[in-house]
C-alpha positions as CSV (number, residue, x, y, z in Angstrom):
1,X,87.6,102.7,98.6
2,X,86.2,100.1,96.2
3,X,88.2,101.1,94.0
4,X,91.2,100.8,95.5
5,X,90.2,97.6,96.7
6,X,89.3,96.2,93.2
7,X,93.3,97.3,91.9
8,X,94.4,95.9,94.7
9,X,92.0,92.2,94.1
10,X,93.0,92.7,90.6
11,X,96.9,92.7,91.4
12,X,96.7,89.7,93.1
13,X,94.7,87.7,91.5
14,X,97.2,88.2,88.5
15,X,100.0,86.6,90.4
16,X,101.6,83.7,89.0
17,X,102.9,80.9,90.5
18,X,106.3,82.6,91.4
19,X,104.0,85.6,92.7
20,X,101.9,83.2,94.6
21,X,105.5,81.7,95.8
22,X,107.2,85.2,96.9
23,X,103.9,86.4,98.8
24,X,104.4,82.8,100.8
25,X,107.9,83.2,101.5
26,X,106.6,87.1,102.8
27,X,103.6,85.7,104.3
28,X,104.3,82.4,106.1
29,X,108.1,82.6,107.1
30,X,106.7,85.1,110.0
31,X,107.1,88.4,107.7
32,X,110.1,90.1,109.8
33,X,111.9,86.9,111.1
34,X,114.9,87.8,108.5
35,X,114.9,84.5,107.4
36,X,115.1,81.7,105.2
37,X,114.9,78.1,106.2
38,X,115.9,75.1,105.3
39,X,115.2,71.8,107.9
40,X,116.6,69.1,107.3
41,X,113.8,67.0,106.4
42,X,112.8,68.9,103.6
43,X,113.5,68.2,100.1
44,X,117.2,69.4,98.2
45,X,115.6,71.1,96.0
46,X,118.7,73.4,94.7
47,X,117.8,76.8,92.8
48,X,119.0,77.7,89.4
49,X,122.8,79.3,89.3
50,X,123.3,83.1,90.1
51,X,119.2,83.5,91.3
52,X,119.3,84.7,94.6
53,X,117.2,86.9,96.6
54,X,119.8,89.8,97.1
55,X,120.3,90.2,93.5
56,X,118.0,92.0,91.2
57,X,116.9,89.9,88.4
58,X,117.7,91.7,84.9
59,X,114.4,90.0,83.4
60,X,112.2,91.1,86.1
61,X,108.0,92.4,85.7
62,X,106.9,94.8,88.1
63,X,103.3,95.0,88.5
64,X,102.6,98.7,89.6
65,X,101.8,99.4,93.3
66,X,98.7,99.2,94.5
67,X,96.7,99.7,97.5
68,X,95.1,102.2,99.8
69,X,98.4,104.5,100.1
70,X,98.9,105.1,96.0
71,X,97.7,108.0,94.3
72,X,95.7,107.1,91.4
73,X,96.6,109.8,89.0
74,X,100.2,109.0,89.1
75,X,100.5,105.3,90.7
76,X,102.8,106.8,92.8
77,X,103.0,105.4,97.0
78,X,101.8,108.4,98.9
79,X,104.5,109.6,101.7
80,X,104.0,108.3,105.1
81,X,102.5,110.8,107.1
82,X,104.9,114.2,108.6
83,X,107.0,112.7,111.6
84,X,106.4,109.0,110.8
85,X,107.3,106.2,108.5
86,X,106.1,103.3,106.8
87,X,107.2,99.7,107.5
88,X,108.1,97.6,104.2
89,X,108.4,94.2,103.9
90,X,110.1,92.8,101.0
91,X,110.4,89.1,100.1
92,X,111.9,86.4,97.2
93,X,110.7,83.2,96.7
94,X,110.5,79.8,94.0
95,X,107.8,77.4,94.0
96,X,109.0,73.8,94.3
97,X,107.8,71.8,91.3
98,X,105.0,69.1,91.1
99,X,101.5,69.3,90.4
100,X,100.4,68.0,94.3
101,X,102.9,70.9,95.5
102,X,100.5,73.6,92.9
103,X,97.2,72.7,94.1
104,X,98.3,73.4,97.6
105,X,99.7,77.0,96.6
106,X,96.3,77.4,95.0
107,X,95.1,76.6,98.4
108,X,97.1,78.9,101.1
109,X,97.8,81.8,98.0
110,X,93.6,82.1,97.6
111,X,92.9,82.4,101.5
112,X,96.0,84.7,101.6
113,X,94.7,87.0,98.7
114,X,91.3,87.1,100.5
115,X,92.8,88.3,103.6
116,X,95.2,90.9,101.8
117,X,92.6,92.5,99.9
118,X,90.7,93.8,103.7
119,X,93.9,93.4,105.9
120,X,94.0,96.9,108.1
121,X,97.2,98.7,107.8
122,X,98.3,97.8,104.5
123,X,99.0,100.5,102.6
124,X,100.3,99.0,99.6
125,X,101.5,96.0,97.8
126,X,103.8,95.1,95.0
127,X,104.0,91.8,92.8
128,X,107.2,91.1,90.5
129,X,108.1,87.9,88.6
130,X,111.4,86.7,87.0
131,X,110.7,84.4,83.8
132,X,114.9,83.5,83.7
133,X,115.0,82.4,87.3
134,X,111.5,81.4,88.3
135,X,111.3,83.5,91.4
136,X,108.9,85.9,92.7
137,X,109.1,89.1,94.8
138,X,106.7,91.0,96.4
139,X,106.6,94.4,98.4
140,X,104.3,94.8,101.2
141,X,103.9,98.9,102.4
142,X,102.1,99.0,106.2
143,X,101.5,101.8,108.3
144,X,103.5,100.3,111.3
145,X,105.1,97.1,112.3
146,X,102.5,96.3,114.4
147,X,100.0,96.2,111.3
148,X,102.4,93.9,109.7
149,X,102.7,91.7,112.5
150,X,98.5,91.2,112.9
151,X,98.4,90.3,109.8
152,X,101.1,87.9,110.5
153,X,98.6,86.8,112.9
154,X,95.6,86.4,111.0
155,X,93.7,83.2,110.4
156,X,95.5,82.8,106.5
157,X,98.6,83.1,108.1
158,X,98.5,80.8,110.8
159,X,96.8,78.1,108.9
160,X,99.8,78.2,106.0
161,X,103.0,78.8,108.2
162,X,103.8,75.0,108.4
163,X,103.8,74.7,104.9
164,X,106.2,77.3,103.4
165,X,109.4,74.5,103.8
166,X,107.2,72.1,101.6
167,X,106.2,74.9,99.4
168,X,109.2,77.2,98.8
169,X,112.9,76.1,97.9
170,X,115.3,76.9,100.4
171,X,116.4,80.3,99.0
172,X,113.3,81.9,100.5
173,X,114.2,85.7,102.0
174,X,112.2,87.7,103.7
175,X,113.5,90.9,105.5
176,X,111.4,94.2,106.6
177,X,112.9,97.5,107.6
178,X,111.5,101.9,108.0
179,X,110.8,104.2,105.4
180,X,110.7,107.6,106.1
181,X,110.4,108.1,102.5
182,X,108.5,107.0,99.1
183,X,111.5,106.4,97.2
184,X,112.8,103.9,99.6
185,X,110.3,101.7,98.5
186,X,111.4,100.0,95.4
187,X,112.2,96.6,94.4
188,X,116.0,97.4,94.2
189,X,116.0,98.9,97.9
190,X,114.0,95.2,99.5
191,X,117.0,93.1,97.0
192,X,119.6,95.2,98.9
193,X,117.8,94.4,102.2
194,X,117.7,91.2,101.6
195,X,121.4,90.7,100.6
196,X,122.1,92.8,103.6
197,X,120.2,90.0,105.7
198,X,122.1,87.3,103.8
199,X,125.5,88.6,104.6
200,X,124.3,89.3,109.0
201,X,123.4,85.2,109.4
202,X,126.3,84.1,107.6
């Protein structure tokens, strides 16, 4: 267990600013609302041409998966247990710009990476960056929906949920869905998700 917990520290603390702003749009925009936001208070911040959160970026770095529920000979995500499934949460973000706007992210993404690191029911976790578009995405493997959702209600979570309008430009995504199976649990799977998402609150 410590070390699993040490890959799993040692993932996040190698997010990025991008990384930092995917696990916010995952983590504050209520992980499993299916949604993006965009009050309209909040600044017009308008992301760069052809970057959007249901389309795979053709620059993107995949950290491996890491967590609880990957075998460490092979990296691979262990399969869900016989007659059940895992719930996976997949997410896209981009940090607004400004140096005030960074030093919160440094903030919410340290008392989020604290809380990740122990959360129950997390099985596993993904970080990927795209240098082209800015953008982040993360995967987030738990062993139900209710795990997700008490993390959802843990103290990082709750404390940074205000924030993710002033934090994240508008193009946020977050969607969730069941996989009965390792190999729905890519990056390319969560991109189609999230397009699918896209296209059901048009």
């Amino acid at each position: 267990m410590t070390t699993t917990t040490r890959t799993l520290n040692e993932t996040l603390e190698r997010s990025s600013r991008a990384l930092a702003a995917a696990v916010l749009a995952a983590l504050l925009s209520g992980c499993g609302s299916d949604t993006g936001a965009t009050p309209s208070d909040a600044p017009s911040d308008a992301p760069p041409a052809g970057c959007t959160g249901g389309v795979l970026e053709a620059d993107l770095e995949a950290d491996q998966l890491s967590g609880p529920g990957v075998d460490p000979a092979t990296g691979a995500l262990l399969p869900p247990p016989e007659g059940s499934s895992y719930t996976v949460s997949a997410t896209y973000g981009m940090p607004r710009p400004g140096e005030a706007v960074m030093e919160k992210y440094v903030q919410y993404f340290g008392a989020i990476q604290a809380q990740l690191a122990s959360q129950p029911g997390l099985v596993a976790i993904q970080l990927a960056q795209s240098p082209s578009c800015g953008s982040g995405r993360t995967l987030a493997v738990w062993s139900s929906t209710e795990a997700m959702y008490e993390f959802v209600m843990s103290p990082a979570h709750l404390a940074a949920m205000d924030a993710v309008n002033e934090l994240l430009l508008p193009n946020y995504a977050v969607t969730h869905w069941e996989a009965a199976r390792a190999d729905e649990v890519t990056m390319a799977e969560g991109a189609l998700h999230i397009q699918a998402t896209d296209a059901r609150t048009r």
